[in-house]
C-alpha positions, 0 to 999 in steps of 0.5 A: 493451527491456521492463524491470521496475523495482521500488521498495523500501518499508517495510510494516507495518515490513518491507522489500519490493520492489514493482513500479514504478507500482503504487498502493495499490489494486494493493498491497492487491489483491496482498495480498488485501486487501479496501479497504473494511476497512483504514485505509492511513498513507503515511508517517504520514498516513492516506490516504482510502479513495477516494485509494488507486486514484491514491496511488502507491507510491514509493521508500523509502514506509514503509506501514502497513495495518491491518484493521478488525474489528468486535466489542464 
């Protein structure tokens, strides 16, 4: 039996479903989202850009991205 399991979590302050075992690199992807330009809070903590490739997504995670822009 070959069976989808889904997670639910909060992001950027709006429930979602994502699927089971996703990671935040796969999140961002899924999102168009370049990682090199967005700061990513996993339950209020900051997360390292180079930990968002093994940072797992999990039940009931309230995630928050922001982009970063430039300008002056």
């Amino acid at each position: 039996m070959n069976e989808t399991t889904s997670v639910t979590i909060t992001l950027n302050g709006k429930p979602t479903e994502r699927p089971s075992g996703q990671t935040l690199l796969d999140l961002l992807a899924d999102k168009g989202l370049d990682s090199r330009i967005v700061m990513v809070e996993v339950n209020e903590e900051a997360i390292r850009r180079e930990r968002f490739g093994e940072t797992l997504v999990h039940e009931g995670d309230t995630i928050e991205i922001v982009r970063m822009i430039a300008g002056g």
